[in-house]
C-alpha positions as CSV (number, residue, x, y, z in Angstrom):
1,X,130.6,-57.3,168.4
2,X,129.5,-58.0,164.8
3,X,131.0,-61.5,165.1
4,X,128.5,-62.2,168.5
5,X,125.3,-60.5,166.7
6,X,126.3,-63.0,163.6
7,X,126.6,-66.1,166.3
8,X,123.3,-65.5,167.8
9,X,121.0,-64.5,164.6
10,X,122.7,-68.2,162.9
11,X,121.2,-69.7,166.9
12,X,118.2,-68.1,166.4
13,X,118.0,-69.1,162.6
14,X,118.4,-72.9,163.9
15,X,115.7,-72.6,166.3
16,X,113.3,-71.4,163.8
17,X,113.8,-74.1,161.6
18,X,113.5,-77.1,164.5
19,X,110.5,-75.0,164.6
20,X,109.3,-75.1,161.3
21,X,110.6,-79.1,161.2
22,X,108.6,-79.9,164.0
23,X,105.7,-78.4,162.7
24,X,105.7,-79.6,159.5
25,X,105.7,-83.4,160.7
26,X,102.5,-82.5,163.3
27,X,101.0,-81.5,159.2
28,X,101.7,-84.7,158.0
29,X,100.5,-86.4,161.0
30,X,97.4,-84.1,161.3
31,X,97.0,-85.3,157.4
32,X,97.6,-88.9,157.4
33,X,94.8,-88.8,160.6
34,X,92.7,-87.0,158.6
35,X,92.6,-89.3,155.8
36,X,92.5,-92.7,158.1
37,X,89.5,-90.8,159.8
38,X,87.6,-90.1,156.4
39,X,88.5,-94.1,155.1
40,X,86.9,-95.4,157.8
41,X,84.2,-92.6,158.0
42,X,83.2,-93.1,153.9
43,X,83.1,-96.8,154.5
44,X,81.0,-96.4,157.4
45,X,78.6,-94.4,155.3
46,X,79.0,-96.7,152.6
47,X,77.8,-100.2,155.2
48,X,74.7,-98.1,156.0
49,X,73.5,-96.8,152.5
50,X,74.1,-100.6,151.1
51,X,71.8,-101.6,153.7
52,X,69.4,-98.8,153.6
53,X,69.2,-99.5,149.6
54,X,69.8,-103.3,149.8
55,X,68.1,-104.4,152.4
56,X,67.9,-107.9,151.0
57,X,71.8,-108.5,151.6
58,X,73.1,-111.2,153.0
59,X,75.0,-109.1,154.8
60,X,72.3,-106.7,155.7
61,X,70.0,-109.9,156.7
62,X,72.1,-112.0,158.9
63,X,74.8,-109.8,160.2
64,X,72.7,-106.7,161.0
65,X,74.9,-104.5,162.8
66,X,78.2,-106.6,161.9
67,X,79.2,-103.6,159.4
68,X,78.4,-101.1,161.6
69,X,80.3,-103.0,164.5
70,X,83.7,-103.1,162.2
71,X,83.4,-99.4,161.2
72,X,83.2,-98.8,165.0
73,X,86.6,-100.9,165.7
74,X,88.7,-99.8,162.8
75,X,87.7,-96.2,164.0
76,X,88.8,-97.0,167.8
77,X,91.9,-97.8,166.2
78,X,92.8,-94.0,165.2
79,X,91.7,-92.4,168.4
């Protein structure tokens, strides 16, 4: 009887750790998005301050909405 309690509390031990595995890699997926997501976010923010403060950029001149356009795709990317 002892021996069957000590079989199914080692089962239930193993389950809770696929548990805790599978958890843990949703974290560091969850993390990595998160950081992808503020990359492109801060460089998003960056492409329209330099062209709020800089108007006179080539960049900012010519290619108007170019930055904002590339921001857009690399963001589509992680969604």
């Amino acid at each position: 009887m002892l021996k069957d309690y000590l079989v199914v509390a080692q089962e239930a031990l193993s389950a809770q750790k696929e548990i805790y595995q599978v958890k843990q890699q949703r974290l560091e997926l969850a993390q990595q998005e998160y950081q992808q997501l503020h990359a492109v976010w801060e460089h998003k923010l960056g492409s329209q301050v330099s062209c709020e403060y800089l108007p006179q950029s080539p960049l900012c001149q010519y290619l108007p909405g170019m930055a904002m356009l590339r921001a857009a795709s690399i963001a589509s990317q992680y969604v």
